[in-house]
Structures are given as structure tokens and as C-alpha cells.
ZAPA-340275 format. One line per 5 residues: number of its first residue (from 1); their letters; for each residue x, y, z of C-alpha. Coordinates in steps of 0.5 Angstrom, whole numbers, plus 500, padded with zeros to 3 digits. Layout:
BEGIN
NUM = A = X:Y:Z  ...
//
This chain:
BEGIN
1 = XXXXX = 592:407:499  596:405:505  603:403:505  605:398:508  611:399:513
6 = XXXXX = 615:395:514  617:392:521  625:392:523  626:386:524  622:383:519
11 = XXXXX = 626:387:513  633:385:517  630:377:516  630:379:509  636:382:508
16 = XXXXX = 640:376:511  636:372:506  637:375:501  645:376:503  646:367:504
21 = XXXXX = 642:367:496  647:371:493  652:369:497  651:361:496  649:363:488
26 = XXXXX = 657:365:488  659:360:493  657:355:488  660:359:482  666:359:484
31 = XXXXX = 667:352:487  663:350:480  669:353:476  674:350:481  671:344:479
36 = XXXXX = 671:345:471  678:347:471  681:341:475  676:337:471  678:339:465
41 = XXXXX = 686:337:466  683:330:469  680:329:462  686:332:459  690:327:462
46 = XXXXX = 685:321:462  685:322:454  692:321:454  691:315:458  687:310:455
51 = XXXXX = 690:305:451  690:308:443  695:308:437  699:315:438  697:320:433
56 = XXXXX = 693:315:428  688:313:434  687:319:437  679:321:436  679:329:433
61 = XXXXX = 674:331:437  677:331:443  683:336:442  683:341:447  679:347:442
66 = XXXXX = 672:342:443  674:338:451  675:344:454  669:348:453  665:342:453
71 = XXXXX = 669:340:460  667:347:463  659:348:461  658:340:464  662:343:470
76 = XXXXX = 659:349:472  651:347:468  651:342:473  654:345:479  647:350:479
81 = XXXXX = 643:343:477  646:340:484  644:345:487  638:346:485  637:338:486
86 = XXXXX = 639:340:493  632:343:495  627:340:491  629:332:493  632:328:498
91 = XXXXX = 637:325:493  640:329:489  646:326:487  642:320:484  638:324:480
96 = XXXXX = 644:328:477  648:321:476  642:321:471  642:328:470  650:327:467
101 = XXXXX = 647:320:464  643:323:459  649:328:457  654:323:455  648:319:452
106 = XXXXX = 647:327:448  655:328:447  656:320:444  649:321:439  653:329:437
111 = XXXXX = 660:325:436  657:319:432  652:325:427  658:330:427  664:327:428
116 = XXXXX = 669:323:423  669:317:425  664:316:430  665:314:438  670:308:438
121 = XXXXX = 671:304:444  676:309:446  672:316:446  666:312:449  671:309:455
126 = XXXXX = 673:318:456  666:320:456  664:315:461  671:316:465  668:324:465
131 = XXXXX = 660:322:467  663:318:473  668:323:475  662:329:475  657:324:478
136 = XXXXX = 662:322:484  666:329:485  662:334:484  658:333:489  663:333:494
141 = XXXXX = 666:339:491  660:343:493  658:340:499  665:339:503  672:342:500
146 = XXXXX = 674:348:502  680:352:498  686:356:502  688:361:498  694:359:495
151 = XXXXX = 689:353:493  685:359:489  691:362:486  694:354:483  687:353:481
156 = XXXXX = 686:359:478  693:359:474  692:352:471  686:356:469  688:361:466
161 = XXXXX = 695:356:463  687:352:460  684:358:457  691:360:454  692:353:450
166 = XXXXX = 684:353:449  685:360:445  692:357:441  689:351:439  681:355:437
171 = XXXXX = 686:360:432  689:353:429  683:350:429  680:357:425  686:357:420
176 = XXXXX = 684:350:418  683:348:411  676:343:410  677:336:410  680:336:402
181 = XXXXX = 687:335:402  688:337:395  691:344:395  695:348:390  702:350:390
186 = XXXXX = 704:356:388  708:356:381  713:361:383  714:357:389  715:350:386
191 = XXXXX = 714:350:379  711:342:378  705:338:376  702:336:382  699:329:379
196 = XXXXX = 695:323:382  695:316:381  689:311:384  692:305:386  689:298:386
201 = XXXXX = 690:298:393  686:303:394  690:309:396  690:315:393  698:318:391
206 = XXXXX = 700:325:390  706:326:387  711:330:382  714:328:376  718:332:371
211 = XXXXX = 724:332:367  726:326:363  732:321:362  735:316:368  729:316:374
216 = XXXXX = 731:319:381  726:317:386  725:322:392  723:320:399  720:324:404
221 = XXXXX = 721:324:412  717:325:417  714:330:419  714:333:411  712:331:404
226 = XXXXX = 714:331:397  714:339:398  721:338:401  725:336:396  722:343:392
231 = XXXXX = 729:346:389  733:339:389  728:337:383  729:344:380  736:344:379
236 = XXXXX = 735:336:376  729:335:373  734:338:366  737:332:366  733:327:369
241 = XXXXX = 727:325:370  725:327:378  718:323:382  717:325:389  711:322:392
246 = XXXXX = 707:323:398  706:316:403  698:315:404  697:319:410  702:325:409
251 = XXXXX = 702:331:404  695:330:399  695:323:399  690:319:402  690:312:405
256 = XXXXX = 685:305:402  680:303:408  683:300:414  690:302:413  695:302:418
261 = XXXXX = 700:307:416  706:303:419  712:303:416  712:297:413  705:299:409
266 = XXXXX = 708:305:406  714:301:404  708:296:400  705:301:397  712:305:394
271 = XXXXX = 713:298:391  705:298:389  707:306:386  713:303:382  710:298:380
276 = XXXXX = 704:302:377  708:307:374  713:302:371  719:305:374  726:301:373
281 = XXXXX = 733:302:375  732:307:380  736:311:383  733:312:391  734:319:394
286 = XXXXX = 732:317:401  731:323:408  729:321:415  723:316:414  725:316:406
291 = XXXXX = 730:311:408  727:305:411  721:306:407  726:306:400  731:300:403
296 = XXXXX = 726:296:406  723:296:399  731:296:395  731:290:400  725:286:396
301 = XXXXX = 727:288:389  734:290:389  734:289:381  729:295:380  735:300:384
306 = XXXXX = 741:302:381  744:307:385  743:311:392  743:317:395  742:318:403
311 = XXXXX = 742:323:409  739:323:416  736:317:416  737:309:418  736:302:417
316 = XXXXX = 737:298:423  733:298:429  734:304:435  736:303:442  731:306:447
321 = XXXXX = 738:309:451  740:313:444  738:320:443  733:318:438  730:313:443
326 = XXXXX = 729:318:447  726:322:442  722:316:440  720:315:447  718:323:448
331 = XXXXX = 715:325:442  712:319:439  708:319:446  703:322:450  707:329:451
336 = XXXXX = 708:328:444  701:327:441  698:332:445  703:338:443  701:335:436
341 = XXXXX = 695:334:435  692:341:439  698:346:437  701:342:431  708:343:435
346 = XXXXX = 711:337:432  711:339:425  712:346:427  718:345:431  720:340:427
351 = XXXXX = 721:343:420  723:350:424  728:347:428  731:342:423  732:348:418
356 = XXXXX = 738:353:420  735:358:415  730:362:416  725:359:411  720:364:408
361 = XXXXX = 713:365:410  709:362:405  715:357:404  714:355:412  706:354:411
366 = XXXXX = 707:350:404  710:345:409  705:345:414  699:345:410  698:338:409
371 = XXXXX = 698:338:418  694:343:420  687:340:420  685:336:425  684:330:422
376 = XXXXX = 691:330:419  695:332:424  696:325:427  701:321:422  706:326:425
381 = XXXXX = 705:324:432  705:316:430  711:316:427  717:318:432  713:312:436
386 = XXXXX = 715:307:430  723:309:430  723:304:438  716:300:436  717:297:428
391 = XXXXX = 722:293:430  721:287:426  720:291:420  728:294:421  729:288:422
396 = XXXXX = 727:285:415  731:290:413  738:290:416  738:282:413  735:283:406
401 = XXXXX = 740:291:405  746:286:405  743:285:397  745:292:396  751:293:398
406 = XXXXX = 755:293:391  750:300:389  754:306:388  752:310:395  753:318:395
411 = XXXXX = 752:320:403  750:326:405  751:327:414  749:332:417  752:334:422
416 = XXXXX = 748:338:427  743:333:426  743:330:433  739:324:431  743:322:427
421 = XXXXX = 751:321:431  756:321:426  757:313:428  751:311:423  754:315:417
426 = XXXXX = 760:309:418  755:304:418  753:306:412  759:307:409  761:299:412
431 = XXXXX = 755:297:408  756:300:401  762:298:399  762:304:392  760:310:397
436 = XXXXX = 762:318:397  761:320:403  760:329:403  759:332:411  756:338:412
441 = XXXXX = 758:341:418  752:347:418  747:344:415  741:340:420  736:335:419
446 = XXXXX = 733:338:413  740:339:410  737:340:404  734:347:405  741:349:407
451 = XXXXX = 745:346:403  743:345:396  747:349:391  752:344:394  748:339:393
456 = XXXXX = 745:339:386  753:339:383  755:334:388  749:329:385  750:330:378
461 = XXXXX = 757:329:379  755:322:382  750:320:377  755:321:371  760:317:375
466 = XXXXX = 756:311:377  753:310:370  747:305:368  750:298:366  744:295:362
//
């Protein structure tokens, strides 16, 4: 048997082609993964753009943990199909528009089986923004840019910045609880009945009630629920009987179908809770959100309220200049959301920072629980957007809180709290005209968890001085 000898020039012909092979294989690799890295900042960004309610209105299934794989395999799966479409037909980039049509027809039909609540306008709008951006650019990446190297270097550390994100956001993704919101709380931790109360409205409320006598009704802030007033209920429920509740949409309450969980809703559904649960002559315990929710409803039905106690909070509306509109302008926007809703940021950094002590572990985890799922995380995006956005419900407030002005007010100020100068400690203080006013000077938003030991004598105290008339 013969071998066949190769002529020279024959094997260098062959060399060459096989060297343009590899080199257009990896030509088309690298510009593909070029192109799926600065596609999935454009797509990023174009979630953030489309017109949606922060946090409530976001769709799951476009956090970063789902669109930057998805961004990357569009990216570099069609990279190859373009190229391959460039050899086999005279015009490709029609047949890849078609190509990339049948995907978001794919990627739609997966999201309205497997997401939450199925494609809305919104995320169809992204979907389609991402096939016209594949179908037009693409091509053009491949055929016609050129990248210097310092290009190659930005592009490679955004995406090498993606990859970072992409890993933070699968590991929180990982450590998420299933859809259930109903969890336990650790006796040692907080010694309570955790109960719940279906109301007619359709809402499902948890809340705490222990202890008996004179009724304090405590009223979580944002980002946070009932958990928060843990050690207040401890050293009172002796002597009186403490409920803390969750709003719909925070802690392990959840909301009737079509709400809006604005302010003023929350404030409804605490008028609804009081009613269901027969409460009067309440003494409102009120943080942050606590206290426009609790005034709002005090407003309508000032002869259910007998007393106050109130800090870091407000009852007016907020100028977009102050130091809480920017934060309402900052946080309850799109940086704001996405830090949320990918990294749970908002609730992390907000409790953390809002705490000077150094919270436990377990403790820290307590606080967040409720916002590490995906499709729970919103409602602390939404809120610091309401602070400069509900401004009608603040106003109903500020004309109905006069009514309350003879309630015997005790006033906690945090003096670290930035968000609440101590200007509005004086215009509380103008407002109820029976006030104690106590400040803390090392103690922050969540002053609470610094200042307790203090606090729980300094209530006691209030409550024995301000008795119940009827």
C-alpha cells in the first residue's frame, strides 16, 4: 500500500486554512463575549429604564442572578449562528432576526410557565428591547468593530465587575427561603406567639400579642417588621398588653389581590386590623413608617387613641432638597432598586447602619429573612420612593393630626438619625401640646436596639403619668 505524498505547496495551502479556521473560531469568540458583556450592561440598564413601580413593579425574573446568564448564552450562541449563517445564505442577519425571534418567543413562553406572575408589559418591552439590540448590533460587532487594546481591557473589567455581581447575587439566590413566608422565630430569641388573622379585605396579617391590660400597638418602619420591637415587648408585656403587626407585604404578612401597598392602604388595613381585633384606647408606638401609617389612621379615628409614642419618624410632606428627599430620590430609585432587588442592599445596609451595636448574627438574619426572597425583596425598594411620591396621603394627614393634638405624646429623637434633623423633633413637639421629649445622643434610626434599657423605664413612666380617663 502506497502512501500518499503530500506536495508542499498543497500542505502549506492547508496549513493557512486551517490557521484563518482557528483564527476566525476565536475572532468570533472573543467579539461574541465582547458583545454579551456590554450587552448585558445595555440590558441592565434598559430594566431600569422602562417605566415600572420601584420595587413593587420589578419582575423576579430579571434580577441579575437570571439576565446575565441568559444575556451572555444569547450573546455568544448567536455569535456562532451568525457565523455560520454567513456561509450558508446571502442574507444572514435576516435569518438571525428570525433566529432571535423564536427565542424571546422561548424566553416569554418560560417566564409566563415558570415565573411568578407571568410576562407583564414591562418585561415583554425588555425582551423585546434585547431581541432588537441582538438582531441589529450583532452583526456589526463581528463584521465591522475593531477593539484597541485599551478597549479590550474596559470591556474585559465590566466584565469581570458582571461576573462579581452575577456570583454575589447567585449566592443570595441560594440562601433564599421558598415562596413560604411563614417561618419561626427562635423562642430564645424572642419569646412570643407568632399569630395570624385573615382579614376581610383579603390580607393575611402577622402579628404578636402578649401580655394584658392598657394596649400598646407597635408600628414597624421600613426596611423592617414587627421583629424590631422584640426587647420593647419583652420588658412591657408584664404589664401591658403589646401587639405588633406586620403591613401586607412586609415580615410574613401578605397582601389581598391587586393591592397597592402604598401608604395609605397600609393605613386602611391597620384601621381594618383594629377593627377585627376590637382594640380601643390605644397607645401607638410608632418608627419611621410606623408613624405615618399609625397618624394617618389616629387622624380618622382619634377616639380609638389615647396616647403616643413616637421617633425618627414624620407626618408632613418632604421637601426633595432635604436630606430625606435626596435619599427618597437616591434609594427609592433605580440605583436604589437594583442594589435591592439583586443584593438585598437596602435592607442589609439600612438595618446594619441604622444600628450602632453590633447586632448578633442570628439576630441580623431575624431582620432580614422576610427580604431575602426574590419576590419579597421589592416592598423595601418601593417605600423610600413613597417619602416625595405620597404626598396627598401626607397631606391628609397634616389636616386631620391637629385632632390629636391634646394626646399625651412621649418623643424619643435620635440624634444620629440624618434623616430626621432635629427641626422635626420641634414640630412634633409643637403639635401635641402634653409631650415629654427624651434625646438620645449615641443612638440612630433603629434607636431602639440601642437604647432600650432606657427606654422601657422611660415608658412605664409615661403611661403611669398619662392615665386612661374612661
Amino acid at each position: 500500500m502506497k502512501a500518499r505524498i503530500q506536495n508542499p505547496k498543497e500542505s502549506i495551502s492547508q496549513n493557512i486554512s486551517e490557521g484563518s479556521l482557528n483564527d476566525s473560531f476565536l475572532r468570533t469568540l472573543f467579539k461574541s463575549v465582547f458583545f454579551s458583556i456590554l450587552f448585558a450592561f445595555l440590558a441592565t440598564v434598559l430594566v431600569e429604564a422602562v417605566p415600572h413601580a420601584r420595587g413593587i413593579g420589578f419582575q423576579p425574573e430579571l434580577r441579575i442572578s437570571l439576565l446575565f446568564p441568559f444575556c451572555f448564552s444569547i450573546g455568544i450562541l448567536n455569535g456562532f449562528l451568525y457565523r455560520y449563517l454567513k456561509t450558508r445564505s446571502k442574507r444572514p442577519r435576516s435569518f438571525l432576526a428570525a433566529a432571535l425571534f423564536v427565542q424571546l418567543l422561548l424566553t416569554g413562553s418560560g417566564v409566563l410557565v415558570l415565573g411568578s406572575s407571568g410576562p407583564t408589559i414591562y418585561s415583554l418591552v425588555i425582551l423585546l428591547g434585547m431581541l432588537l439590540v441582538s438582531a441589529w448590533y450583532l452583526p456589526i460587532f463581528l463584521d465591522r468593530i475593531q477593539f484597541s487594546l485599551r478597549s479590550k481591557i474596559l470591556i474585559f473589567l465590566m466584565g469581570g465587575l458582571e461576573l462579581f455581581s452575577f456570583i454575589i447575587a447567585v449566592s443570595l439566590d441560594i440562601s433564599a427561603p421558598s415562596s413560604e413566608i411563614q417561618f419561626d422565630i427562635p423562642k430564645e430569641i424572642f419569646q412570643a406567639e407568632q399569630k395570624f388573622i385573615d382579614l376581610p379585605s383579603g390580607a393575611r396579617i402577622h402579628y404578636v400579642d402578649e401580655g394584658e391590660g392598657e394596649i400598646l400597638l407597635f408600628l414597624h418602619g421600613n426596611p423592617s417588621w414587627s421583629f424590631q420591637w422584640r426587647d420593647l415587648i419583652s420588658g412591657l408585656k408584664g404589664s401591658y398588653r403589646c401587639i405588633a403587626l406586620d403591613y401586607p407585604g412586609f415580615g410574613q404578612s401578605s397582601a389581598s389581590k391587586g393591592f397597592g401597598f402604598t401608604p395609605r392602604e397600609e393605613s386602611i388595613v391597620l384601621e381594618e386590623f383594629v377593627r377585627e381585633l376590637r382594640l380601643d384606647h390605644l397607645t401607638l408606638v410608632m418608627q419611621d413608617w410606623g408613624g405615618p401609617i399609625g397618624l394617618g389612621f389616629a387622624g380618622r379615628h382619634p377616639e380609638l387613641v389615647e396616647r403616643v409614642i413616637l421617633g425618627s419618624t414624620w407626618a408632613w410632606k418632604t421637601d426633595r432638597n432635604s436630606p430625606r428627599g435626596i435619599f427618597s430620590f437616591l434609594v427609592g430609585g433605580p440605583i436604589g432598586e437594583f442594589m435591592q432587588i439583586n443584593f438585598n442592599g437596602f435592607a442589609s445596609a439600612g438595618i446594619q447602619n441604622g444600628i450602632v451595636r453590633n447586632l448578633p448574627k442570628q439576630v441580623l438574619d431575624l431582620y432580614l429573612r422576610p427580604f431575602i426572597s426574590p419576590y419579597r425583596r421589592g416592598i423595601a425598594a418601593f417605600y423610600p420612593g413613597q417619602i416625595t411620591q405620597a404626598n396627598s396621603f401626607f397631606q391628609e394627614i397634616e389636616d386631620s393630626i391637629p385632632a390629636l393634638k391634646e394626646k399625651p405624646a412621649l418623643i424619643f429623637w435620635a440624634l444620629k438619625d440624618k434623616g430626621f434633623p432635629i427641626e422635626e423633633k420641634g414640630r412634633f413637639e409643637r403639635i401635641f401640646v402634653k409631650h415629654k421629649t427624651i434625646e438620645f445622643q449615641d443612638a440612630d434610626h433603629f434607636f431602639f436596639e440601642d437604647t432600650k434599657e432606657e427606654m422601657i423605664p422611660e415608658m412605664k413612666g409615661f403611661l403611669t403619668s398619662n392615665p386612661i380617663q374612661n
